[in-house]
N, C-alpha and C positions, 0 to 999 in steps of 0.2 A: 600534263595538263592539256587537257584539247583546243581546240581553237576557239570556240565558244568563253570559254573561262576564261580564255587570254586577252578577247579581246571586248568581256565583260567590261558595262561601264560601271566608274569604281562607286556611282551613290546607287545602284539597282544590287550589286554585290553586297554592299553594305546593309541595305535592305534586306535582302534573302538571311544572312547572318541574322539580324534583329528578326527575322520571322521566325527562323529555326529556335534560337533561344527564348524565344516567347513563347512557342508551343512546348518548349523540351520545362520551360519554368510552368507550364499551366499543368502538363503529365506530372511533374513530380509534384506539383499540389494535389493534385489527385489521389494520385498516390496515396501520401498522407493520409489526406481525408481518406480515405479509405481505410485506412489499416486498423483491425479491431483494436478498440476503443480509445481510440486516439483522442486527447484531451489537454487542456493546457496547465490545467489546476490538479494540485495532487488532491485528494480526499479525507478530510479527517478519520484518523482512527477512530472507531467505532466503541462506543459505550460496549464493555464486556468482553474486550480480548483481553486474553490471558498469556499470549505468547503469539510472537509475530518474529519470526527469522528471513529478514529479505536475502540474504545470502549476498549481501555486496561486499565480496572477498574475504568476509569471515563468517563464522558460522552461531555470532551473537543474537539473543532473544532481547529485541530492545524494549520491552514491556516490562518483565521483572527480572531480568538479567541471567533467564537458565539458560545460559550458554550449551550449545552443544556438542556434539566432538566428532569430527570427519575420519572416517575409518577405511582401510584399506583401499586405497587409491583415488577417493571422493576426494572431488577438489570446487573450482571456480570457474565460469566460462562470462563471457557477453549474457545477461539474460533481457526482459523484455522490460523491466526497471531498473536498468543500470548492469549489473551482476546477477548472475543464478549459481545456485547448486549444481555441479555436473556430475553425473552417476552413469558408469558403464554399462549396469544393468546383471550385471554378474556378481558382483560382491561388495561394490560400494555402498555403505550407509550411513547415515549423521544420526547416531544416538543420542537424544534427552535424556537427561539427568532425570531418576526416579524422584527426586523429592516434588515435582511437580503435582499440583490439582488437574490431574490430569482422568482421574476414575470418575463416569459418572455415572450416578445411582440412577434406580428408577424413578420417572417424573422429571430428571433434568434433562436440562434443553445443552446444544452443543451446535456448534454452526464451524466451517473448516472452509477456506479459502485461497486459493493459488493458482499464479499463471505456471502451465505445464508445456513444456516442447519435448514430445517424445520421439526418438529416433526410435525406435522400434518395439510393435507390440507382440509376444508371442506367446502363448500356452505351451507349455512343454506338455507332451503325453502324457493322460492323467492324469493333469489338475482340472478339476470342476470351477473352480471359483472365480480366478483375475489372476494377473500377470504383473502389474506396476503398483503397487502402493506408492501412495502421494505425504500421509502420513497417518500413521498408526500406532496402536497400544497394544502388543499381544503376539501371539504368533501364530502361523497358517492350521498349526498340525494341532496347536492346542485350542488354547481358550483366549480370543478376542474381547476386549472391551468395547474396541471401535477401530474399524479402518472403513480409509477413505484412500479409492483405488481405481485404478481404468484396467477396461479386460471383461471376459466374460467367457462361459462354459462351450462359448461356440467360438472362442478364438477373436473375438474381433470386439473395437475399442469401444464398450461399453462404460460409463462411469457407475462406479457403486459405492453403497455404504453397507458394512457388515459389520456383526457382533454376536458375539455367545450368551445363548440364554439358558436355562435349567434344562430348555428340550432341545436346543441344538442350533447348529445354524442361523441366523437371522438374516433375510440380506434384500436389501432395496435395488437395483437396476434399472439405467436408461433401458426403454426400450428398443430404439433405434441407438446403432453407435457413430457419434458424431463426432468424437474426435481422430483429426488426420496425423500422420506424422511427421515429420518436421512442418512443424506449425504451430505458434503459439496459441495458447485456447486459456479461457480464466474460466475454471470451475469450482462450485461451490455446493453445499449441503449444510440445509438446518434439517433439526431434528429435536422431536420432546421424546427421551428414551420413553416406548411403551406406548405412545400414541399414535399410532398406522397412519392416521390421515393428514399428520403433520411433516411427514418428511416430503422434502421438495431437495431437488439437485437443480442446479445452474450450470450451462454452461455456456459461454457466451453474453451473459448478462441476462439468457431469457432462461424462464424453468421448461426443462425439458422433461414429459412424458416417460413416466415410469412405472414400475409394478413390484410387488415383494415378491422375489422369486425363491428366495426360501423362508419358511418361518410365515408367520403374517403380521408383524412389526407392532402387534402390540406385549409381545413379551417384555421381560424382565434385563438386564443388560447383567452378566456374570461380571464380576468384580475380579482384577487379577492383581500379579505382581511384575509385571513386565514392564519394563522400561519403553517408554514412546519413543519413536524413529521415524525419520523424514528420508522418504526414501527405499525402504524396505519394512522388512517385521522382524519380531525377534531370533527366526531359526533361520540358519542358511541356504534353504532352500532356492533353487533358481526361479521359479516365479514367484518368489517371494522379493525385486527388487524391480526397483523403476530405471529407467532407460533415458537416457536427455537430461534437460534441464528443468528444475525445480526452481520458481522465482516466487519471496512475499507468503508465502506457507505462513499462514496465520489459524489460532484458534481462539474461538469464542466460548465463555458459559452461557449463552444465550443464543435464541433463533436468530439471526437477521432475516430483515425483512426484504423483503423481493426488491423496496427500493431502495434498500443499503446497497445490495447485490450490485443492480445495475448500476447503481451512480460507482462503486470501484472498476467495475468493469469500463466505464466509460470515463474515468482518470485514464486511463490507459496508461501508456508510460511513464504516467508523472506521480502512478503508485498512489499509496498511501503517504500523507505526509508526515515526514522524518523530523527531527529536530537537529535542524544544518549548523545553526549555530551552537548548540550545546547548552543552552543556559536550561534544559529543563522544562520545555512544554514547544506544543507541536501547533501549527494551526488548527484551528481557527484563532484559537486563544492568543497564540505569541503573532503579533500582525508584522513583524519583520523579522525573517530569517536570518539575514544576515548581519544583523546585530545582536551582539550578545547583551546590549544594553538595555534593550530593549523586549519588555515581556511581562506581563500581567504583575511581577511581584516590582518593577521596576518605581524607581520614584519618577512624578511629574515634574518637569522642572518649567519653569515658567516662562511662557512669551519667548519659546525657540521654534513655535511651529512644527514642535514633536511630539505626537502620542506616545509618548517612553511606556504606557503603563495599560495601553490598547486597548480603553476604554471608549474611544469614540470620540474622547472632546481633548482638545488643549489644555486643561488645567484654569486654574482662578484667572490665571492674565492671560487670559487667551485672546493673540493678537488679532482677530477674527469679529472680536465684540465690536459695539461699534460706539467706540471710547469717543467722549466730550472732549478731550484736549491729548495734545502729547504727553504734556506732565500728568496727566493721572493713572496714565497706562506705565510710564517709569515707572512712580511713586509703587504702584500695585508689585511690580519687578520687585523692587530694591526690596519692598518689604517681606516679598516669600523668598527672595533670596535670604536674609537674614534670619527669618526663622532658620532656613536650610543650614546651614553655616555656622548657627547656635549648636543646633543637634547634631551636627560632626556627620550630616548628611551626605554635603558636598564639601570640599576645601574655599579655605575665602579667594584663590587664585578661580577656580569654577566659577563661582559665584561673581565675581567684578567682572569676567567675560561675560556672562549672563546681563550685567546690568548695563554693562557697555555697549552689549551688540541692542539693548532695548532702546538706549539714548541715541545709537545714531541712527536707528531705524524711523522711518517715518508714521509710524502707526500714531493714530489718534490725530493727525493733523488734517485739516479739511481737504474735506475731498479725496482724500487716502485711502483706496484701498488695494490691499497687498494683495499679488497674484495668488497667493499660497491660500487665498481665502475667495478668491473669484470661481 
């Protein structure tokens, strides 16, 4: 320590300390704010997914339960919503169960969405087309229904959407390539099979500038029998797999719209919302997570100051009203307690909590009113 530090006095020391952590607390706010799409609210799941695998440590579709199956050495990392998919880039892949609604005809729409962190993009000699599939119906060498992929014929990370039609090839492409690697990026693609002027790619949350570089995207979509894969496609070819992490891989039978898009993109790590506590419905709808009691099928119970059934109001005795006496805000208690209690709702031990905690509360008495209602 030099002689300056030693013979620092200890409140201007003390000081310099409170300056350093106050700049070092304002850079890592910064920080934050900054990191793409950083948010504090998760996002409702979207009208018309059909299959959503966030990959947080297992490889379940929490939509309609096609789970799907991790193969040769795919596993789990940190991803950018909790967990992702990890894929070497060489032969890992998570194959979907064929029985999914996964083929779409001509005229339907299709929309695909995921945060991607790729460690490395590269065309092997030869291939014309992409290098990472993100997830796909089909296979390179055959006949695609749809892939949704980064990569392009000049080697560098273009995003595309590709599919087999009677004449061959179909394929949409960024035209500039905007994704880096190792870097988290949230990309995304709607499309109405057969309509050119409806396909739009996201990435970012904004739609990025594109062109059909093969086919001209109003054909027809060839129908197959392959099984969909996250990760790869169906032949094992080496640019035929994705490289990094895969996080939130979701699919839709409908377009989103540009402002679905960006408001996911801008939940940022707080994703799509999950259903935390289990009971079976996700926000908006369930307005407390962390009760299982709690949730649109739930019953109202009376004059506890609880939306049980997140509807927006308290229920008939809602201590909030702005009741003439104490006793007729009891009375109102005791009597939806006993309905409850009749129909084997709640138990009568529930229910005389319920009536007791109304009787020694102050509601309805003058000049009362409860914080929980201020």
């Amino acid at each position: 320590m030099g002689p300056r530090e030693e013979h620092m006095h200890p409140k201007v020391h003390t000081s310099l300390q409170w300056l350093f952590f106050g700049l070092l607390t304002v850079s890592l706010l910064l920080w934050i704010g900054g990191r793409p799409g950083y948010a504090q609210s998760c996002f409702p799941v979207p009208s018309g997914t059909i299959a959503w695998w966030p990959g947080d440590g297992d490889s379940s579709d929490l939509i309609a339960s096609h789970d799907a199956q991790l193969h040769s050495g795919a596993g789990f990392a940190t991803g950018f919503v909790w967990q992702a998919f990890s894929l070497d880039g060489v032969d890992d892949v998570i194959q979907i169960p064929f029985d999914l609604p996964f083929d779409f005809p001509p005229g339907s729409s299709i929309s695909i969405d995921a945060w991607i962190y790729p460690t490395s993009i590269e065309i092997p000699p030869g291939f014309t087309v992409y290098g990472g599939p993100i997830l796909a119906k089909g296979q390179d060498n055959g006949s695609r229904n749809w892939s949704f992929a980064i990569g392009g014929d000049d080697g560098l990370a273009h995003v595309s959407f590709t599919y087999s039609s009677a004449s061959g090839l179909v394929q949409y492409s960024t035209n500039t390539s905007p994704i880096q690697t190792a870097t988290w990026h949230h990309v995304a693609v709607s499309y109405v099979f057969g309509n050119a002027s409806s396909i739009k790619i996201f990435v970012d949350g904004q739609q990025a500038a594109g062109s059909w570089t093969a086919g001209t995207g109003n054909e027809s979509p060839v129908l197959n029998d392959f099984s969909p894969r996250i990760g790869g496609e169906e032949d094992q070819l080496a640019n035929d797999r994705f490289a990094g992490y895969l996080d939130e891989v979701t699919l839709y039978d409908r377009a989103l719209s540009s402002a679905e898009i960006l408001a996911i993109f801008q939940a940022g790590t707080a994703g799509k919302c999950k259903d935390e506590d289990g009971d079976g419905f996700r926000p908006p709808q369930d307005c407390d997570e962390s009760s299982v009691a709690i949730n649109p099928n739930a019953i109202e119970l009376p004059g506890n100051f609880v939306d049980e059934n997140c509807d927006g109001n308290l229920g008939t005795c809602d201590p909030c009203n702005a009741w003439r006496t104490h006793g007729e805000y009891v009375r109102c208690v005791s009597g939806e307690v006993e309905l409850l209690v009749k129909t084997s709702t709640i138990t009568q031990e529930e229910g005389d909590a319920l009536v007791g905690s109304a009787a020694r509360s102050d509601v309805g008495k003058r000049g009362f009113v409860p914080a929980e209602c201020q």
